[in-house]
C-alpha positions in Angstrom: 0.0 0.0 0.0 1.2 3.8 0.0 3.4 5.1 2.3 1.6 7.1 5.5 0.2 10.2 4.8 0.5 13.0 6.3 -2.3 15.8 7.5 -4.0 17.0 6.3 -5.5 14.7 3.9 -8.6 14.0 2.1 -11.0 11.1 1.5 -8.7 10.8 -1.7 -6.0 8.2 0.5 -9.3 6.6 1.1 -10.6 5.8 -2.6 -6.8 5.3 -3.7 -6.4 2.0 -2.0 -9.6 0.5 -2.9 -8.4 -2.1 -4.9 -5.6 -4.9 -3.2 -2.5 -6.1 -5.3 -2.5 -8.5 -7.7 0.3 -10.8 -7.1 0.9 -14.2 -6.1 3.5 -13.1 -3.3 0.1 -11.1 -2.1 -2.5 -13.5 -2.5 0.0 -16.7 -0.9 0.8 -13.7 2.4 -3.3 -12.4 2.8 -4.6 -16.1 1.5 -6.9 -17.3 4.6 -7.4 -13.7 6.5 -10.2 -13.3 8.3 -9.8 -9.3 7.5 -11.4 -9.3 4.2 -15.1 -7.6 3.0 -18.0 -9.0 2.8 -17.7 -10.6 -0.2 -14.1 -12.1 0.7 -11.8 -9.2 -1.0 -9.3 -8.3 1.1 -10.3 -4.9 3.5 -8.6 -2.0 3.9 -7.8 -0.7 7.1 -6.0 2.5 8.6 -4.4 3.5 11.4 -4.1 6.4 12.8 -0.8 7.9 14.6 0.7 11.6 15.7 4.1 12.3 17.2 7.5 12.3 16.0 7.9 9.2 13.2 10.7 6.6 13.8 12.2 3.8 11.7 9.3 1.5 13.5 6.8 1.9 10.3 3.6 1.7 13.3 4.0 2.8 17.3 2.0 2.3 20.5 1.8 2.9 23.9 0.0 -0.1 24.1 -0.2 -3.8 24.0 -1.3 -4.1 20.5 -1.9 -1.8 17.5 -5.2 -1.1 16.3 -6.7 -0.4 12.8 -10.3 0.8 11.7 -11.9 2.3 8.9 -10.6 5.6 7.8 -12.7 8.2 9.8 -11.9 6.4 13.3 -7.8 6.8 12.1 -8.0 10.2 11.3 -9.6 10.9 14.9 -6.8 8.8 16.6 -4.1 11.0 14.6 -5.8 14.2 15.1 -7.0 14.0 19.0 -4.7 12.2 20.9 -6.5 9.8 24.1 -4.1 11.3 26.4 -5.2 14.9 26.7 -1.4 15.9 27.8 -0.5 15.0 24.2 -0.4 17.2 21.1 -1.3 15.6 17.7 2.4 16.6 16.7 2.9 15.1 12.8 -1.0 13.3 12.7 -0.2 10.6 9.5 -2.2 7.8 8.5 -1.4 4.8 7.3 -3.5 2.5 5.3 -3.2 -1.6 5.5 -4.0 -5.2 4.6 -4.2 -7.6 7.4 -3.4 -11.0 7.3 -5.6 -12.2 10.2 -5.5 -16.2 10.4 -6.5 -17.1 14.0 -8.4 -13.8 15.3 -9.0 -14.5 19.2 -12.4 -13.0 17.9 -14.1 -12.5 14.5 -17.4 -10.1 15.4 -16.9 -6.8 13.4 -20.3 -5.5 15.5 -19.3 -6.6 19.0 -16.7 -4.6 21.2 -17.0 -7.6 24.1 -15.7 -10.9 24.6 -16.9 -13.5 26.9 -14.7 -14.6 29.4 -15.7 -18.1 28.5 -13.8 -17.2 25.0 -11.4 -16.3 27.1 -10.8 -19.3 29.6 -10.4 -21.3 26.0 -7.9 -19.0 24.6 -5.6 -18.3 27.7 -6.8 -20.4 30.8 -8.7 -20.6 33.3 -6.2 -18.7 36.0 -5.3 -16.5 33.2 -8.6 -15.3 32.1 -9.3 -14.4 36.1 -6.4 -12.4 36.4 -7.8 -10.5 33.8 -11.7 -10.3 35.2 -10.1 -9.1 38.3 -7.7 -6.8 36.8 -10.3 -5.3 35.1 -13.1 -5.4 37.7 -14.1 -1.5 36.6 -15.1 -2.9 33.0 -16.7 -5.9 33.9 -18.7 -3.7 36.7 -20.4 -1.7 34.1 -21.7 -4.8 32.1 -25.4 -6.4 32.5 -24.1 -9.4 33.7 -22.4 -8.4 36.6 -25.5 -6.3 37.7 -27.4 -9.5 36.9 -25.5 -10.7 40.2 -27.0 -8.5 42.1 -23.7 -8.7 44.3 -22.1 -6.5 46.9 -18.8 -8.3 46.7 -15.9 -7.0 44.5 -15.3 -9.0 40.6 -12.3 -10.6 42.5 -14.0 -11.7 46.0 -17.0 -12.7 44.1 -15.2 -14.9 41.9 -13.3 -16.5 44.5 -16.1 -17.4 46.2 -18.0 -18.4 42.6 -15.4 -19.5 40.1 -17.7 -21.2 37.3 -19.4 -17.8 37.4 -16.6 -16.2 35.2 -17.6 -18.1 32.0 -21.5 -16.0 32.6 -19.5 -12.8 32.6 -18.1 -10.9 29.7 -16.2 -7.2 29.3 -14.9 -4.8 26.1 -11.9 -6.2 24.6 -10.0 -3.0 23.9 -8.6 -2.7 27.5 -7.6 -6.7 26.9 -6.0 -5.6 24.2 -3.8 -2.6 25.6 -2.3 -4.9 27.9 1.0 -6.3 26.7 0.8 -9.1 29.6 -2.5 -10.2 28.0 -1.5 -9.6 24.5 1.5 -11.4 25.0 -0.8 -14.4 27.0 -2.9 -14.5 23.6 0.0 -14.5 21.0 1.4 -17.3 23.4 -1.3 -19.1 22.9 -0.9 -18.8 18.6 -3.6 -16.1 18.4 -2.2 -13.6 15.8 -5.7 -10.3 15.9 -9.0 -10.0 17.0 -11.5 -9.0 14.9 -14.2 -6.6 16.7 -16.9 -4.1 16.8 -15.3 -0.4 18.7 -17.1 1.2 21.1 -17.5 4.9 20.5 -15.7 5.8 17.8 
């Protein structure tokens, strides 16, 4: 694909990329991805970044790098999460994805259920996580289901088959490198999911 592009730009990166490669280096590399279209043609994606570039072509402060459709990049480059941050040198970038064994493949959901979980990375693992991320997992309809006073941790203790009825956003699984790291152990290589917000 093109180089990044830098700010601003127009929906003109967009419409430029619409088409993949034709090559059978490109087709053998993308051949099984789970990131494709609707009708199996390989998607485009972008990502958005600001700050000073480096010889690392992407870069994050988090566990895992994220792509989306075009709008959503050119908010990440342009309004950085961190408030403290300027949007020095907003570029994005536009992508393939060769996505063979997403940890999940639900372009509308932002969640994953812990029982998806407890497959992927274990039973201990996956209630490090619901514990580590008790906030999250409070603010879901199955946790008020429960109706309990206990904290996620203290509750699960007591009730550990109860953390295969719960469920929470992936994104903050995701900006974990611990977890990350837990899921490419396990020969996960993406996930495929819906965003919250934008």
């Amino acid at each position: 694909l093109s180089p990044a592009v830098s700010l601003p730009v127009t929906h003109e990166l967009q419409s430029s990329v619409a088409e993949a490669p034709q090559s059978s280096a490109f087709d053998k590399w993308f051949s099984g991805s789970f990131a494709t279209n609707d009708d199996g043609s390989p998607l485009v994606v972008f990502r958005g970044e600001h700050g000073p570039g480096s010889d690392v072509i992407f870069q994050s402060r988090m566990g895992s790098l994220s792509f989306g459709d075009y709008d959503t990049a050119y908010l990440y480059a342009t309004e950085p999460n961190d408030h403290k941050d300027t949007a020095d040198t907003p570029r994005i970038t536009p992508a393939y994805l060769a996505i063979k064994r997403p940890l999940t493949n639900d372009k509308g959901d932002p969640f994953i259920d812990f029982s998806l979980l407890i497959h992927a990375v274990g039973f201990s693992k996956a209630q490090e996580i619901a514990t580590d991320l008790s906030g999250f997992i409070e603010n879901t309809q199955a946790w008020l289901d429960l109706e309990s006073d206990l904290s996620v941790g203290e509750y699960l203790a007591a009730n550990p088959n109860a953390l295969s009825t719960l469920y929470v956003e992936l994104y903050p699984i995701l900006d974990n490198p611990k977890y990350v790291d837990w899921i490419k152990g396990a020969g996960y290589d993406g996930a495929i999911y819906g965003g919250s917000g934008a």
